[in-house]
C-alpha positions in Angstrom: 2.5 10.9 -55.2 -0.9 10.0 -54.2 -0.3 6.7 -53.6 2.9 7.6 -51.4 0.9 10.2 -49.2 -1.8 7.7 -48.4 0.8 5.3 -47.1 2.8 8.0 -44.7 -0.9 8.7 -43.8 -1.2 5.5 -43.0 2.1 5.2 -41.2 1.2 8.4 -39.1 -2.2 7.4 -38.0 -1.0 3.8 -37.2 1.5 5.1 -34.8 -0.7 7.3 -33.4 -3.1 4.9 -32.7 -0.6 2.5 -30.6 1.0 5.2 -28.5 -2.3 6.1 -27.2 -3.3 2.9 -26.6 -3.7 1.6 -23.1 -0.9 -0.7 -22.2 -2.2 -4.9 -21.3 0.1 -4.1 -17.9 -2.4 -1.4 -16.6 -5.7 -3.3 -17.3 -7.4 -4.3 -14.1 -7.4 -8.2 -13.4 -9.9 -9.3 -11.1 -10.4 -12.6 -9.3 -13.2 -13.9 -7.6 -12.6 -15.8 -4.0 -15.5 -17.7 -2.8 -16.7 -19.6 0.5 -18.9 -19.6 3.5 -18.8 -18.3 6.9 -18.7 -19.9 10.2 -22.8 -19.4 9.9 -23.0 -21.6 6.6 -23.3 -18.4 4.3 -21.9 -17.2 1.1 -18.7 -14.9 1.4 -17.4 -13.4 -1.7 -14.1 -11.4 -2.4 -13.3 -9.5 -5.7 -9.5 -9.5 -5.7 -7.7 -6.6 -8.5 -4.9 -6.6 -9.1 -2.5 -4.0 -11.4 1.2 -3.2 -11.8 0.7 -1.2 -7.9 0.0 -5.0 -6.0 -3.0 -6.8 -5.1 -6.3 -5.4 -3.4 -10.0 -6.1 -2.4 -12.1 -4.3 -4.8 -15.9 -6.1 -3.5 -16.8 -8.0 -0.6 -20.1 -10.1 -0.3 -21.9 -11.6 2.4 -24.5 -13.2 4.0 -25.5 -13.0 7.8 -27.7 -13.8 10.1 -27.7 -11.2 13.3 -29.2 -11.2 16.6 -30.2 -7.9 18.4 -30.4 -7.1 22.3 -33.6 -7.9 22.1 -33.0 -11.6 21.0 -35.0 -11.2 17.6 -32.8 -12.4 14.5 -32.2 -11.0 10.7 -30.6 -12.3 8.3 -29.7 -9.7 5.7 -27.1 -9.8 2.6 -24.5 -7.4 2.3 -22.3 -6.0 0.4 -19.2 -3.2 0.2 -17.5 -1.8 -2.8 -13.9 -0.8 -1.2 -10.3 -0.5 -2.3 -8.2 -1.8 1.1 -4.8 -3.3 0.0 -3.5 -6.7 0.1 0.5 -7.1 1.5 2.1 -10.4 1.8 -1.7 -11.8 1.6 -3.5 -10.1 4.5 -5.4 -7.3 4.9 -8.0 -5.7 7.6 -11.0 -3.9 6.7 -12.5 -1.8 9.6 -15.3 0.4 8.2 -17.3 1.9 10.6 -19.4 4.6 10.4 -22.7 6.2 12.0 -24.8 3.1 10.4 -22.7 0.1 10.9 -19.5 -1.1 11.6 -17.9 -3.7 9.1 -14.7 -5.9 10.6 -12.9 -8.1 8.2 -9.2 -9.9 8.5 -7.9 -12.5 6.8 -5.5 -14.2 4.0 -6.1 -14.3 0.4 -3.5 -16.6 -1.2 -3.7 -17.4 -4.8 -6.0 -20.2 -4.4 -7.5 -19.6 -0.8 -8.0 -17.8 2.0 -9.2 -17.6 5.7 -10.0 -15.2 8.5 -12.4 -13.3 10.2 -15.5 -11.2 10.2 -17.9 -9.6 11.9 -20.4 -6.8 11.1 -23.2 -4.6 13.6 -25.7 -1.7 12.9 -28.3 0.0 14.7 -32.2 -1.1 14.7 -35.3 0.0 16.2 -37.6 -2.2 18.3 -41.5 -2.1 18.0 -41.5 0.6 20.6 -38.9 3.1 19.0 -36.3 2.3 21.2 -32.8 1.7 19.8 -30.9 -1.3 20.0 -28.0 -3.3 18.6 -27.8 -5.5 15.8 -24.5 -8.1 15.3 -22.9 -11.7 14.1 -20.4 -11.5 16.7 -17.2 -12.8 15.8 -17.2 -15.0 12.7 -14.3 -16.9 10.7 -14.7 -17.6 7.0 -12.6 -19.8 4.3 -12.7 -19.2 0.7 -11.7 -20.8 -2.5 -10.3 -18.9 -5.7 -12.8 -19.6 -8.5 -12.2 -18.7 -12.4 -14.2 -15.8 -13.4 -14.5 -16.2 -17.1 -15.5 -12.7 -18.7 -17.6 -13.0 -21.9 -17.7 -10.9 -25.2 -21.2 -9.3 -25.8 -22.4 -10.9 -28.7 -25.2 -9.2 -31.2 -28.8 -10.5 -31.1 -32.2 -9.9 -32.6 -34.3 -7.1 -31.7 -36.5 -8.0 -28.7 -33.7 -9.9 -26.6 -31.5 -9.2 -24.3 -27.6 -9.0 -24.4 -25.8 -9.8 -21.2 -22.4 -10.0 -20.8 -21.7 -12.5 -17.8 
């Protein structure tokens, strides 16, 4: 009897365990598109996509800006969003009282183009406000293989990174 209660046990807890489980259709999927802008700088786009379509997730860049006063930063930026994907294009406009963010484009499956530019606010040396911006910028980017990798034990003292 013992040996047959262990076994519905078994049975129950198995089932359990399944039904519960998170199904491989709902896990994220993320791929990486990668370029340059019209300025020769990195651009990066985190693509998700689950059983609801495709959308931006990150975006990542690098620009160099000139303000009204002609002086020039170059700064890296980058925006954690969730802006949907139809038929391969999208917009972003995110502006808000520290800077206004303006990308369009196409992501296919193995590249994409479009358009970007991005402004903010700065002082100059006398307090005065001014305007920082790219002006209008194109980009083109190339779908690279991000290859996720298991964390893997290792002896006290080092470090564990999963890439």
């Amino acid at each position: 009897m013992r040996r047959g209660s262990a076994v519905a046990i078994g049975i129950v807890v198995g089932t359990l365990i399944l039904s519960t489980a998170v199904p491989a259709q709902a896990a994220v999927r993320l791929r990486q598109y990668k370029g340059q802008t019209s300025q020769a700088h990195n651009i990066s786009f985190f693509v998700a996509r689950t059983d609801a379509g495709r959308f931006i997730k990150e975006v990542e860049f690098n620009v160099d800006l000139t303000c009204d006063d002609q002086t020039t930063q170059r700064v890296g930026v980058g925006y954690g969003l969730q802006v949907p994907i139809t038929d391969g294009a999208f917009s972003i406009d995110e502006v808000d009282q520290g800077a206004a963010l303006h990308v369009a484009g196409d992501l296919g499956r193995l590249q994409g183009q479009g358009t970007l530019s991005w402004a903010f606010p700065a002082f100059t040396p006398d307090e005065q406000v001014q305007l920082c911006t790219t002006g209008d910028l194109t980009w083109e980017v190339e779908f690279r293989r991000i290859i996720q990798r298991a964390k893997v034990d290792a002896p006290a003292g080092h470090v564990v990174r999963a890439a």
